[in-house]
N, C-alpha and C positions, 0 to 999 in steps of 0.2 A: 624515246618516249613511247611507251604502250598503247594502243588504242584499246580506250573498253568496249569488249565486245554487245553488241544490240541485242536487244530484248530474243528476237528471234534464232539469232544464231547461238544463244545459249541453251533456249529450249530444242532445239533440234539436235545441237552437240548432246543431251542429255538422252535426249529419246534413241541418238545411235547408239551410244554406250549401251542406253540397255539390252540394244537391238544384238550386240557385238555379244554380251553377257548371257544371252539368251532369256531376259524376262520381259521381251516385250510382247506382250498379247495385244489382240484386235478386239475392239468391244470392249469387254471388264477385264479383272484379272482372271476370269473362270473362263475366257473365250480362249481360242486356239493360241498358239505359239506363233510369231510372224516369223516365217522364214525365208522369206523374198527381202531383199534391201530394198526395192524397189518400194516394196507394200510399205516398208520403215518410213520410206523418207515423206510418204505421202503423209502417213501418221503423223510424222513431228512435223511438215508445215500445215498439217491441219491443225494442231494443240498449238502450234505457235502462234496460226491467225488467230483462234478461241481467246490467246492468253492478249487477247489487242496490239502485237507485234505486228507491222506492217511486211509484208510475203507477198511478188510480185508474184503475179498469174502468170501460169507455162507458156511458153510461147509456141504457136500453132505457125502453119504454115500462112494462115491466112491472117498473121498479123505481119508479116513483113511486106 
């Protein structure tokens, strides 16, 4: 049996696809091109937390 996948991880699969397709922009769609993955992923758990998808916070050295 399949697990459906969470709010979050759908929006984030979505934001990388675009990322992989190259239309993912910072800002609007007139702002730059993201061409860091890095810069992507932050993107899509920011629009995940936006879309009220629950997205733990990074973990820092000072949380262990």
């Amino acid at each position: 049996m399949k697990k459906e996948m969470s709010k979050g991880k759908k929006k984030v699969e979505k934001v990388m696809d675009e990322f992989k397709e190259g239309k993912l922009h910072s800002g609007s769609k007139k702002g730059p091109e993201v061409t860091n993955p890095k810069q992507a992923v932050a993107i899509a758990l920011s629009e995940a937390r936006k879309s009220g998808a629950y997205v733990p916070k990074k973990k820092t050295k000072n949380d262990y």
